[in-house]
C-alpha positions as CSV (number, residue, x, y, z in Angstrom):
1,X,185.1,87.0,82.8
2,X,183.7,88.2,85.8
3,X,185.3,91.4,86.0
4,X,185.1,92.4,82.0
5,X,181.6,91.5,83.1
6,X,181.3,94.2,85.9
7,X,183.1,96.9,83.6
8,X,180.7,95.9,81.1
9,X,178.3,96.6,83.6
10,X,179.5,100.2,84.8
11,X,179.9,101.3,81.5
12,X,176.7,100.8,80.1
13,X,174.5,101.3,83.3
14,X,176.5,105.1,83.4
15,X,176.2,105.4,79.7
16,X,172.1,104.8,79.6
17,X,171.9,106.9,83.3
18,X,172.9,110.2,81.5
19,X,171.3,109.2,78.0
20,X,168.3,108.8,80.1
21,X,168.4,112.3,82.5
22,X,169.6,114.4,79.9
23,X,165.9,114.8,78.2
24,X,164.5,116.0,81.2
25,X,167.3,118.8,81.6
26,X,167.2,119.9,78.4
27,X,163.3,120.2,79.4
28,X,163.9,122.1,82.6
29,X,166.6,124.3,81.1
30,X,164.0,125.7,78.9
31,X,161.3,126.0,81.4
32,X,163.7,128.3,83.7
33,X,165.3,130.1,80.8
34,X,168.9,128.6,81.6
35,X,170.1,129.5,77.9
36,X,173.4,130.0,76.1
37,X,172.4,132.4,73.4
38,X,174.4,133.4,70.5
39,X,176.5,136.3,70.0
40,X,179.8,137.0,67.9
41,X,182.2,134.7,69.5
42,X,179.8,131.3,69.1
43,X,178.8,128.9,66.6
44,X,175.5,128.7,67.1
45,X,172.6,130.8,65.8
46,X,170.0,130.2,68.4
47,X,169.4,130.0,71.9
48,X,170.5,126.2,73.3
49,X,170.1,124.7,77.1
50,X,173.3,125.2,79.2
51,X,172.9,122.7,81.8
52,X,175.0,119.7,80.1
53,X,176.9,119.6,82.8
54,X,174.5,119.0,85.4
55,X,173.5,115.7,83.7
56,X,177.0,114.4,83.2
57,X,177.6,115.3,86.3
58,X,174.5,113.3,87.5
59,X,175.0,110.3,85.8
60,X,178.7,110.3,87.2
61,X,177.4,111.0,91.0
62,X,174.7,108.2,90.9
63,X,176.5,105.6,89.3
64,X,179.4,106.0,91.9
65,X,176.9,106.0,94.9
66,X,175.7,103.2,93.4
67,X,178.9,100.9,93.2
68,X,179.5,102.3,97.2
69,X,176.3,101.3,97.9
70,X,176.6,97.9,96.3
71,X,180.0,97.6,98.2
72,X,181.9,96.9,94.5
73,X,183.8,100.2,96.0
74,X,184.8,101.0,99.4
75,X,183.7,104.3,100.9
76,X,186.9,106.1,101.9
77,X,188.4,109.6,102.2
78,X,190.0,109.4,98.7
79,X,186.3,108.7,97.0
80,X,184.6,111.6,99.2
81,X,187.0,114.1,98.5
82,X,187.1,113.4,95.0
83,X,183.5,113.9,94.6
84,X,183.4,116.7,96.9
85,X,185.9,118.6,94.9
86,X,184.3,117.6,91.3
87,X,180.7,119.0,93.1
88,X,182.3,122.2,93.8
89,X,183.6,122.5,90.6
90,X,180.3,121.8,89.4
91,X,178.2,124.5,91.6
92,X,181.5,127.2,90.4
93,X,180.3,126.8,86.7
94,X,176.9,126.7,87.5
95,X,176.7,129.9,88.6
96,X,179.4,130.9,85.9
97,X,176.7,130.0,83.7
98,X,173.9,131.7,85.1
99,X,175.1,134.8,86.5
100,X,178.7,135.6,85.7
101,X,181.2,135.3,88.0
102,X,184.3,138.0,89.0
103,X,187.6,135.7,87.5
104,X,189.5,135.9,90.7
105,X,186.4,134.4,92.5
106,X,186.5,132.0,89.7
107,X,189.9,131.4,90.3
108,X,189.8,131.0,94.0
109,X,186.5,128.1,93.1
110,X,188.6,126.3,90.9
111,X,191.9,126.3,93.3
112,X,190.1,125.1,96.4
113,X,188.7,121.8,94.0
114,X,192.2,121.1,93.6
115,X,193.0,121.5,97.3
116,X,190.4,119.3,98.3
117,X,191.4,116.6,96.1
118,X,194.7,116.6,96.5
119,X,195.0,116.8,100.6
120,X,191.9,113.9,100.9
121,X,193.7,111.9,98.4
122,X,197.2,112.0,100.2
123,X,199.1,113.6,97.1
124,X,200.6,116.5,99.0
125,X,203.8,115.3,98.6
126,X,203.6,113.4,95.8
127,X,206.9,115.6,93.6
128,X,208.7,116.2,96.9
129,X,207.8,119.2,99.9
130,X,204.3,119.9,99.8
131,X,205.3,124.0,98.9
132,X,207.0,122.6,95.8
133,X,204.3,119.8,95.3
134,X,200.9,121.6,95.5
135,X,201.9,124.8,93.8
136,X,202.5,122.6,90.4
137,X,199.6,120.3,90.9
138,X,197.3,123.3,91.2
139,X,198.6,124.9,88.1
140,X,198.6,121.4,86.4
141,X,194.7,120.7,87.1
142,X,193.8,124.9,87.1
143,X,195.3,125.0,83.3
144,X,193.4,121.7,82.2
145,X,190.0,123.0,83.3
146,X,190.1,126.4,81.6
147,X,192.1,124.3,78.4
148,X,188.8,122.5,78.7
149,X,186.7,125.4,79.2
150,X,188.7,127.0,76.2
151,X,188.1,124.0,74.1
152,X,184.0,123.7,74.6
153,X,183.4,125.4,71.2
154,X,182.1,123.5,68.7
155,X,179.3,120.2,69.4
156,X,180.5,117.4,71.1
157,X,184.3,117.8,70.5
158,X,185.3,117.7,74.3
159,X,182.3,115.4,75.3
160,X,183.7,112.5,72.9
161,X,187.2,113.6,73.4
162,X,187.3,113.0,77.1
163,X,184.9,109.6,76.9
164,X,188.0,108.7,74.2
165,X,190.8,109.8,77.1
166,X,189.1,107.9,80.2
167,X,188.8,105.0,78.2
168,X,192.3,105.6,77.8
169,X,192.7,105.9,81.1
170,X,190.7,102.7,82.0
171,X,193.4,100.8,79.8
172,X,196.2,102.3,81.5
173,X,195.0,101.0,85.2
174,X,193.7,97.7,83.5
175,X,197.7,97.3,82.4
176,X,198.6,98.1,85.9
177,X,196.2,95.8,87.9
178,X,199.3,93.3,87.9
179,X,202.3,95.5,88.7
180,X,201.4,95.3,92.8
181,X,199.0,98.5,93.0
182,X,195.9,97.5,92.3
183,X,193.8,99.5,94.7
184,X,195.2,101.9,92.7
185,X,194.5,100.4,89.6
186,X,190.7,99.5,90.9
187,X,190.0,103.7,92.0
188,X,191.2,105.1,88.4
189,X,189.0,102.1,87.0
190,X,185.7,103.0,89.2
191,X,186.4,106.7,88.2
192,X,187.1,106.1,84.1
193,X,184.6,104.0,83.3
194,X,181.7,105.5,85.0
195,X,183.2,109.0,83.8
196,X,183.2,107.6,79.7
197,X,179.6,105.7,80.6
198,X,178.4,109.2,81.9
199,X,180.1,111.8,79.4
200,X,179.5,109.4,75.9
201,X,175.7,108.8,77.4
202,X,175.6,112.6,76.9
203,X,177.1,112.6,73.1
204,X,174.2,112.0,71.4
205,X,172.4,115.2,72.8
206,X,175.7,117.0,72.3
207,X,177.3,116.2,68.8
208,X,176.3,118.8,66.1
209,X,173.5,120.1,65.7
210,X,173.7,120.3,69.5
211,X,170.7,119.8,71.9
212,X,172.1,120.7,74.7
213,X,175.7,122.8,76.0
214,X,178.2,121.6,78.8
215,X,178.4,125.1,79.9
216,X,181.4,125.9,82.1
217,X,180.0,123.4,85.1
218,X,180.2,120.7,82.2
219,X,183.6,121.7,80.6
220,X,185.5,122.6,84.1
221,X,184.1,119.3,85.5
222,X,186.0,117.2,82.4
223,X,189.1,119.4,83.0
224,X,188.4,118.6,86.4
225,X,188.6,115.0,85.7
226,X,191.4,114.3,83.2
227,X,193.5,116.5,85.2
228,X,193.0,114.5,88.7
229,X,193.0,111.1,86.9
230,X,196.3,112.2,85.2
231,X,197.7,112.6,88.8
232,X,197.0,109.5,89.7
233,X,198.1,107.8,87.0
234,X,201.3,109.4,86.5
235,X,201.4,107.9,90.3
236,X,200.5,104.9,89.5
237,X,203.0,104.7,86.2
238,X,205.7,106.2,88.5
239,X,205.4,103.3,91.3
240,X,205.1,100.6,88.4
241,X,208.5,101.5,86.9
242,X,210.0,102.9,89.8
243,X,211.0,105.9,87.8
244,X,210.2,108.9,88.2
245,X,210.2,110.3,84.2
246,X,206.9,108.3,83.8
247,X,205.1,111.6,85.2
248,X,204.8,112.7,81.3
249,X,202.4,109.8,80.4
250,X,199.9,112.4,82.0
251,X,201.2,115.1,79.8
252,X,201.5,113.0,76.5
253,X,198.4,111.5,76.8
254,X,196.5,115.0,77.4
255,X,198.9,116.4,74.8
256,X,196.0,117.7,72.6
257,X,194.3,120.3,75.5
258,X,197.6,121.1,76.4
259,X,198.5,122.0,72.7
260,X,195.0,124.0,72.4
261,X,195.3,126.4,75.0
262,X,199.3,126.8,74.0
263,X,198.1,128.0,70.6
264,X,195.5,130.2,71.3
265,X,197.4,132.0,74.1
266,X,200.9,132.0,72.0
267,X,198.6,133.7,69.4
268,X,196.5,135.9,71.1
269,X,199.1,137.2,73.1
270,X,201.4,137.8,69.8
271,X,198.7,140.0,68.0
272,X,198.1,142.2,71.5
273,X,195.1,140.2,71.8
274,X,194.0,139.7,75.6
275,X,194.2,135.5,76.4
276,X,190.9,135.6,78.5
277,X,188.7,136.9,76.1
278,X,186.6,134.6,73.3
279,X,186.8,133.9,70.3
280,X,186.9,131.8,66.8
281,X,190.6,131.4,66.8
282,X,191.0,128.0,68.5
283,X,192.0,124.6,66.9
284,X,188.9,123.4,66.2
285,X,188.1,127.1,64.7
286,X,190.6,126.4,62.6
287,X,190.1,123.0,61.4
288,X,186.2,123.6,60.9
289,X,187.6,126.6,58.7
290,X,189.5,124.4,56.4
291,X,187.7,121.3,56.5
292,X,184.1,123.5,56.3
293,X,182.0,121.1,58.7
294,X,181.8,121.1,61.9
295,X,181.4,117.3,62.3
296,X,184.5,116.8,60.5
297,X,186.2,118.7,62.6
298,X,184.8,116.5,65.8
299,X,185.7,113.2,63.8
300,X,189.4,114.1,62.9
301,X,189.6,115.5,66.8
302,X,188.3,112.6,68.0
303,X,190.8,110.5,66.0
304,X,194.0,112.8,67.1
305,X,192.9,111.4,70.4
306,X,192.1,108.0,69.7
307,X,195.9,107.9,67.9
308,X,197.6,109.5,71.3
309,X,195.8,106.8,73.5
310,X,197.0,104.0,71.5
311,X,200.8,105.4,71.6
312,X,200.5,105.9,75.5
313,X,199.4,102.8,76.1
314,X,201.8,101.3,73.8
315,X,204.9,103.5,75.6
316,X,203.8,102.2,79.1
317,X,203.9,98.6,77.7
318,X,207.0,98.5,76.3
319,X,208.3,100.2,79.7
320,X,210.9,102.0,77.8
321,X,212.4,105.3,79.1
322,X,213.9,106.0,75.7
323,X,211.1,105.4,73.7
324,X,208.6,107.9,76.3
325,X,211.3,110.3,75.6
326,X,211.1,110.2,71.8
327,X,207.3,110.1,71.8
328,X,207.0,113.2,74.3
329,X,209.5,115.3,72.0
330,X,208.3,113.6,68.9
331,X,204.5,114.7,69.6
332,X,205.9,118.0,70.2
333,X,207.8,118.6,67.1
334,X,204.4,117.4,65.6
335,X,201.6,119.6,67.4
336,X,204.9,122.6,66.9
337,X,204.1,122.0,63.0
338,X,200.8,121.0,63.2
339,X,199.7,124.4,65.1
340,X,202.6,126.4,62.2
341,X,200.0,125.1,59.7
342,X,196.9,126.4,61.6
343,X,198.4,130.0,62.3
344,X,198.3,130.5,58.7
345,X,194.3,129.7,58.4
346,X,192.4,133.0,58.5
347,X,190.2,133.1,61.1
348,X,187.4,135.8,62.3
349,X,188.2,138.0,65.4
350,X,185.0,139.1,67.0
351,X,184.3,142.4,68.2
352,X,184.6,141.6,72.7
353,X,188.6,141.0,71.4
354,X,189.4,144.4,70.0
355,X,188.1,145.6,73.0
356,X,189.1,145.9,76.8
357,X,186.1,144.5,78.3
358,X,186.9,140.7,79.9
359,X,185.0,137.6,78.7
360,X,185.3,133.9,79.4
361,X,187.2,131.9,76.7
């Protein structure tokens, strides 16, 4: 009782942090003229506050202060360099937001996140030699921030998509609290639960008709997230069953950002199309085309994910190698006809894509 009372506790005390903040950024976003205004690519027909993630980010920050300071979390290198990484990934897309930024500089931002995280939380060997190791994990947690950034086009679909993964998340270490790592199991906790609190406290500001954006500091800091917390939980599923093919957990259980940025590149790329620029071609595009709302779309997104959680979870469970295998390749035949189906909804190609000039996604 005493600890479903304490994640009880984090959830809701990260969940009503960001709920309450949030107001007051929305407030100061307008007051310094820190506004996403529309244009062809986007939804939206007037100017909205672009400093969402700022507030998710604080609400995540003090709540995780707060559980050091109340010693329910020990202070450690792992802890530090996680949330020294997720601020500089933070401060990248801030300035993203407000100036522009050069995509190599971008680039070099994101990369030296991942760096930080990965040397101050000792996983520079995790798949082997650390030239074999870090090249991979960079690409793995590079990709899932701009699949996040790519994804960030329509109200609240990655804000209540990624409180639905690190829930998912929460109930992966929760399984694994009695399989001999439960350090382990107590850091992916800490970090899920206050993340969900922090990102779903958000939600209501978020969801359509939208208050307030992410912007990139707010999409790159939740690709930020679910890539580093799939690391350590295909670590964690890896040590459990001592086998080494429990790495795609991460993969199957992200399978819908992975299947997102797969599409709209396979498809820009086919119709000479260049992959970094916006535009209404993604997914959700397409879903919001056929379905004709856009809060539909969020609710039939938001149950995709709900429906690959519960078949993760119910893999690692049954601790069957066979069975991961036929989910991985059965999700895959799936999103492979799923995303068939989509190709063939029309969809509106802006004006920045039929030229040469570079945009963000």
């Amino acid at each position: 009782m005493n600890i479903i009372y304490t994640c009880m506790t984090v959830f809701i005390l990260s969940f009503f942090s960001v709920y309450t903040i949030t107001p007051f950024i929305i407030k100061f976003a307008w007051k310094i003229n820190f506004l996403d205004n529309p244009n062809s690519r986007k939804m939206h027909i007037k100017a909205i506050p672009l400093l969402g993630g700022i507030a998710v980010f604080a609400g995540f920050l003090i709540m995780v202060c707060y559980l050091i300071l109340t010693k329910q979390h020990v202070l450690n290198l792992d802890i530090i360099g996680y949330l020294a990484a997720a601020l500089i990934i933070v401060a990248v897309g801030v300035i993203d937001d407000r100036f522009g930024m050069n995509p190599y500089l971008k680039l070099i931002g994101q990369m030296s996140s991942c760096l930080i995280f990965l040397f101050s939380n000792n996983l520079i060997s995790l798949l082997g030699p650390f030239y074999i190791t870090l090249p991979i994990l960079t690409l793995w947690m590079v990709g899932l921030m701009n699949a996040m950034n790519f994804l960030d086009n329509m109200d609240g679909i990655i804000t209540g998509m990624s409180g639905i993964l690190a829930l998912g998340f929460y109930a992966f270490s929760f399984l694994s609290k009695n399989t001999g790592f439960s350090a382990d199991a107590d850091y992916i906790s800490l970090l899920s639960l206050v993340f969900a609190g922090s990102v779903l406290g958000f939600l209501p500001y978020n969801f359509n008709p939208a208050k307030i954006f992410l912007g990139d500091a707010g999409s790159m800091f939740i690709g930020y997230f679910l890539s580093s917390l799939g690391i350590l939980c295909g670590k964690l599923a890896v040590r459990s069953m001592n086998n080494d093919l429990y790495y795609l957990l991460p993969v199957l259980l992200l399978s819908y950002a992975i299947f997102d940025i797969s599409l709209v590149s396979f498809t820009r790329k086919r119709d000479g199309r260049k992959i970094s620029q916006g535009g209404k071609d993604h997914t959700t595009h397409r879903i919001g085309t056929a379905l004709g709302s856009p809060r539909i779309t969020a609710f039939i997104i938001y149950l995709i994910n709900i429906i690959i959680v519960l078949v993760t979870i119910i893999v690692f469970m049954m601790g069957s190698d066979k069975l991961l295998i036929i989910a991985t390749v059965l999700f895959a035949l799936i999103f492979l006809f799923f995303g068939r189906k989509l190709d063939q909804i029309p969809i509106i190609i802006p004006e920045n894509q039929l030229k040469n000039n570079e945009d963000k996604a």
